[in-house]
N, C-alpha and C positions, 0 to 999 in steps of 0.2 A: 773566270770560270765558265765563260758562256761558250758553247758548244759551234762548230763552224755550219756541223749540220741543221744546228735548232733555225738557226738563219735564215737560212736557205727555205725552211717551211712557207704555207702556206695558210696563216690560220684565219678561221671566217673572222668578221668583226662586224659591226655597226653604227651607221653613224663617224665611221673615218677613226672607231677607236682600235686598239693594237694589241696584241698579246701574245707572245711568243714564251713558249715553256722549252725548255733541251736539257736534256744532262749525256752524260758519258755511260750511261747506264741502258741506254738508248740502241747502242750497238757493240755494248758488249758486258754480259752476267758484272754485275757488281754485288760486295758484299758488306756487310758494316754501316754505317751512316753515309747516304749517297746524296752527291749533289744534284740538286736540281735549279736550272738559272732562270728566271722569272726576268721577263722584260715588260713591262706596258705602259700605253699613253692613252691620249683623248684628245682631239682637235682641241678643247676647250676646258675650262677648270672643273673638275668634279670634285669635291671634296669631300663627300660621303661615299668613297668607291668600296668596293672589296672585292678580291679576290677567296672564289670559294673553289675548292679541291673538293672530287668526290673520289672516290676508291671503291673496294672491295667489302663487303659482311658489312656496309651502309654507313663506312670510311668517311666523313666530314670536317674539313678543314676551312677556318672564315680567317682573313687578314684583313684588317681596315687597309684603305689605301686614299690616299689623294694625289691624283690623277691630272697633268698637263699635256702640251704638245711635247713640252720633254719629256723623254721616257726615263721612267722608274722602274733601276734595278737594283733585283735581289736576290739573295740564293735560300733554300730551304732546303734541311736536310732530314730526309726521310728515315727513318730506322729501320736496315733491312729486315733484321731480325722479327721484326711487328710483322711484316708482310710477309703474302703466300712465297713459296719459292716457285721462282718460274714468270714467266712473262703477265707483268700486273700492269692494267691499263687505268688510266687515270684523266678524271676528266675535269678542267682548267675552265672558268667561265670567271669572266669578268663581269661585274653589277654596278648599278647605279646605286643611289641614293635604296631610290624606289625599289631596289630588285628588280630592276629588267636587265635583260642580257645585252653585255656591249659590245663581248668580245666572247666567244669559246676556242679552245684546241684539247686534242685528245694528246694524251704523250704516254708509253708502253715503256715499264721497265725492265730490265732484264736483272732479276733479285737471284743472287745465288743464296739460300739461306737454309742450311743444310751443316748435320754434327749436332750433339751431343753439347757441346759446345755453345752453339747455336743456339738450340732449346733452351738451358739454362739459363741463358743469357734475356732471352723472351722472358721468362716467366720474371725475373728478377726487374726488368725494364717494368711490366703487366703490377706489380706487387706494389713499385715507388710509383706508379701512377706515371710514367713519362711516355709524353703523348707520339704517335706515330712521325707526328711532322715536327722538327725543330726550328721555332723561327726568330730567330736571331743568333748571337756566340754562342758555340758551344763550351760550355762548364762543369768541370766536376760535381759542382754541388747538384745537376741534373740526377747522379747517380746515386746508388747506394753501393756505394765503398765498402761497406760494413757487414755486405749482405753473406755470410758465409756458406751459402750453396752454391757461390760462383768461384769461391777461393781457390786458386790453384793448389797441389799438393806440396810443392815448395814454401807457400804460405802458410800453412799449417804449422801445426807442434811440428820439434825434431823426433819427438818418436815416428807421428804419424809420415811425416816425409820419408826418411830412414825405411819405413815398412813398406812404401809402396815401391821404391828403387828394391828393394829384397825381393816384395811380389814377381816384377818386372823379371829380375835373373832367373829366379825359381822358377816361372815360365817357360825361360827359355826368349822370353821377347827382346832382353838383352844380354850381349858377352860383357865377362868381367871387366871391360876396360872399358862400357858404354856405363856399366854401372859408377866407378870410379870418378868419371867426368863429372857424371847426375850427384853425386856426394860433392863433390869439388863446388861444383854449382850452387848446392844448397849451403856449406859453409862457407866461401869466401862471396859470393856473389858473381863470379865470372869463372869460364872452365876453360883451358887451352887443348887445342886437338892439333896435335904434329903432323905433319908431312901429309896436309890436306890437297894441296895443289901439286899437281908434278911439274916437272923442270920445262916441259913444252909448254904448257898452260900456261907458265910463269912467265915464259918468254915470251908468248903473244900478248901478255896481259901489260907488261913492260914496254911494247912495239907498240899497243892502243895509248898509253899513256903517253909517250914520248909525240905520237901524231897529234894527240891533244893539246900538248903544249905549243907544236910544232905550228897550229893552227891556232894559238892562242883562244882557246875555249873558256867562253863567259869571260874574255879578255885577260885569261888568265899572264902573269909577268915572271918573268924565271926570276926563280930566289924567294919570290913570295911567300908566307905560310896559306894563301889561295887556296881553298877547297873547290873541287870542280863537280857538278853538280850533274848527275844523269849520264853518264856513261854510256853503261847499259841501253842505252837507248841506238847506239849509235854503232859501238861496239861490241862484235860479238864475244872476246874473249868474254870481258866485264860481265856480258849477258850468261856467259857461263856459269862463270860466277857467283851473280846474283844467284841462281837456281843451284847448285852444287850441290847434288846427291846425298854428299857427308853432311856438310851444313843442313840440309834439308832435314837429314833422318835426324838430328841431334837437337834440332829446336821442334820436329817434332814428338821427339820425348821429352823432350821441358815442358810443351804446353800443353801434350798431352791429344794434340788437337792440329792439323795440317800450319805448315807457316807460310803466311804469304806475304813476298817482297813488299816494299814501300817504299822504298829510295836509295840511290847508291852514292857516296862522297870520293872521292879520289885525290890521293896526296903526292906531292910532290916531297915535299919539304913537311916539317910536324910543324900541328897546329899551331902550338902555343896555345891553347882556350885552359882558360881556368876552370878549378876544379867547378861540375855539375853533376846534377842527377840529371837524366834524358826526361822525367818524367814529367816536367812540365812544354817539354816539346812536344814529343812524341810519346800521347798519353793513350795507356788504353784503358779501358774499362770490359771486364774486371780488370784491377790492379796484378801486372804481373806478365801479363799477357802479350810482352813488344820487350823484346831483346834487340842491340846489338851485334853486329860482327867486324871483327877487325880482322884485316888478312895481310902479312907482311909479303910486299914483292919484292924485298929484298932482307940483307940478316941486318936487322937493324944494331946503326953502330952508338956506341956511347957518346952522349953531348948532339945529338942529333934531332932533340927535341923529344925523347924518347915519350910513348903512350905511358902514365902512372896510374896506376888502380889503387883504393882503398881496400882491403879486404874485410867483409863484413858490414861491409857501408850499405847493402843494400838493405838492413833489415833496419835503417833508418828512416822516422818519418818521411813520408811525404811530401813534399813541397807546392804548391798550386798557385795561380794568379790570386787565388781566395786566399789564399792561407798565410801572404805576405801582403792584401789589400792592396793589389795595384787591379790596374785595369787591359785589359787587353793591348797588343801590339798592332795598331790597325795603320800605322803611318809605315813601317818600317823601321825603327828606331827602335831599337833592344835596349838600349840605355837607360829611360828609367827604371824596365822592370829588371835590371841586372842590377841598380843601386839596393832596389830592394830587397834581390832574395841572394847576391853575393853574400852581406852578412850574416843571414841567416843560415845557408851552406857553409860558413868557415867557421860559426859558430861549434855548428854541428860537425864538424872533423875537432872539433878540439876539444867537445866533449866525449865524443867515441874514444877517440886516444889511439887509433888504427895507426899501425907503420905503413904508411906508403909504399907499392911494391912499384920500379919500374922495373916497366917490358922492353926487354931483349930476344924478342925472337929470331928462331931462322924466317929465311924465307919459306914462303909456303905454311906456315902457321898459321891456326886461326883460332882468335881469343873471340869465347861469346859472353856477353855479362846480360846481365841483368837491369830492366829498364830504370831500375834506382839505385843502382852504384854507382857510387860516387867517382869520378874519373878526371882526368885531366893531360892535358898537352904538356909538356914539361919545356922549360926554354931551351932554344938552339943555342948553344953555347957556342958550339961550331958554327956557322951558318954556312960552311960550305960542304958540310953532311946531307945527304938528302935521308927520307926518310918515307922511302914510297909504301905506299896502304892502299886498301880498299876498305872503306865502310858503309857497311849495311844495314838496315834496319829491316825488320820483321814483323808484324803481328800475327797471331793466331788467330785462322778461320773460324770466326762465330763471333767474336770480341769487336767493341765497337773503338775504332780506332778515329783520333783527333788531334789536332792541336791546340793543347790549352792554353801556349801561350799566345797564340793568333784567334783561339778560338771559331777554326775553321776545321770540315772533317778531314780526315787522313784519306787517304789513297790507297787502297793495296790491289795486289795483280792477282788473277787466280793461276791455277795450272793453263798453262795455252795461252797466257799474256804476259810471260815471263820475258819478250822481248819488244814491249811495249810500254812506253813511256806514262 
């Protein structure tokens, strides 16, 4: 997570000891829970060190530390939403035993923390007592889940839902077929929009993919069900993509609140991933708040692995690291926490009773769901179908976004870095 420019810094020290602070927040607005990378040493053993943070309206953060010539790193994640919006400086001193200073650096971040959204989101962070700085995994139990001034309107009773897509029309804020979708949404969990991408888009978006492969991306192997990881970054079609106008305006009326990218998956071939909720991946708080998008760059054919939805599955439990007692994913290795919460996912589709729907779209479709619909890759029966996608993840600007099952914070891009990694 450590930053190329924090490196490059210059900070004082004392006595031959070390402290470098960086985040990506640095040189460019971030929003949500933001990283910041902590490096430090000491010629010699200190084991009553600490690292103290000072900030803004008398902002004080203390870490114990013990302190070598190897350096000790870590990341802390800041909650945008606690701090001012706009350029917040922050001042980094490393301590002895004694309290004397071993090491100082200043580090300035660049907080976009701004919306209605936003606000809500403070006051509710302000109320469970959860402190500006995060220092260690980040965890649901951090939050209040429960707290119902942050609940989206989709969350709500069917009447109260129902009434605010009717508000919406009456307005005039939405035509009849944006309202349609917003009902789709709220009943089955996921909403399909036709003939999103035109037939040129589609074709350059097909031309990035095929150089992808062409170039074996993240070593990707033809025939694989390989997901290819960042696109967008690389290519522009993708990067259109990601940002799309339609998509944009339709997850901004699901959350009510601006949507900002978070990553983009690219398919060849279908997945195959058994059935999941996103929400223990790609987690937001408030619940609700991190959608989906699947985009077909072709009409997808039968036996080709096809995408399968639950409908209704999203107004299921929750799922969390906590909630099936495993611990974090910190090696890499998905394995045990997939023994744990697969049974408790199959469980839960066989008490719902939901008909599985698979997706056949054209190309140029685009299915949005819901951060806890339940979903799944279906097997290749054919394996010589391809089964090309784009999928994207979103969260709503103000909403603190994470990975519960990594227990590290989320990523997202504002406007103006929609072509940035």
């Amino acid at each position: 997570m450590r930053s190329l420019f924090g490196l490059l810094k210059k900070p004082s020290a004392a006595g031959g000891a070390s402290l470098r602070a960086s985040s990506p927040a640095e040189h460019r607005p971030a929003a949500g829970l933001i990283t910041i990378d902590v490096e430090a040493s000491a010629p010699g053993p200190v084991e009553e060190a600490r690292l103290v943070v000072r900030g803004p309206g008398g902002l004080t953060f203390a870490k114990p530390l013990s302190l070598a010539a190897e350096p000790v790193s870590f990341w802390l994640g800041a909650h945008g939403q606690l701090l001012p919006d706009g350029p917040v400086r922050l001042e980094f001193e490393l301590q002895d035993g004694a309290g004397a200073t071993l090491a100082r650096q200043a580090l300035t971040l660049q907080v976009h923390n701004k919306g209605e959204l936003a606000r809500k989101v403070a006051e509710s962070l302000r109320r469970s007592g959860v402190p500006v700085f995060l220092d260690g995994l980040a965890d649901s139990s951090f939050y209040d889940y429960d707290d119902p001034s942050v609940r989206p309107w989709f969350e709500r009773s069917e009447g109260e839902a129902l009434a605010h897509i009717d508000g919406l029309l009456s307005k005039g804020e939405i035509d009849a077929a944006e309202a349609e979708a917003l009902r789709g949404f709220l009943r089955d969990g996921f909403t399909v929009l036709p003939d999103v991408v035109d037939e040129a888009h589609l074709a350059r978006l097909n031309a990035a993919l095929d150089a992808a492969v062409a170039e074996k991306h993240e070593g990707y192997e033809w025939g694989s069900s390989q997901r290819m990881h960042g696109l967008h970054e690389k290519h522009p079609a993708v990067r259109e993509l990601w940002a799309h106008p339609k998509v944009l305006r339709m997850l901004g009326l699901i959350f009510g609140a601006p949507a900002l990218p978070c990553q983009s998956l690219t398919y060849v071939f279908g997945s195959q991933q058994d059935h999941h909720q996103d929400t223990i991946h790609l987690t937001p708080f408030p619940a609700g708040y991190m959608c989906g998008v699947w985009t077909a760059l072709e009409d997808v054919q039968p036996q080709s692995g096809e995408l399968v939805v639950y409908p209704g599955s999203h107004r299921l439990k929750r799922i969390y690291t906590r909630t099936v007692d495993t611990p974090k994913v910190t090696d890499g290795d998905f394995g045990p926490l997939g023994d744990k919460v697969m049974p408790v996912w199959s469980e839960m589709i066989a008490q719902l009773g939901a008909t599985p729907v698979t997706y056949q779209p054209k190309a140029g479709t685009v299915l949005i769901w819901h951060e806890n619909l339940m979903h799944a890759g279906s097997p290749r029966a054919d394996l010589s179908r391809s089964r090309r996608s784009v999928v994207c993840h979103y969260f709503a600007d103000g909403a603190v976004a994470y990975y519960d099952s990594l227990g590290v914070p989320g990523v997202t891009h504002l406007p103006g870095q929609f072509g940035q990694g």
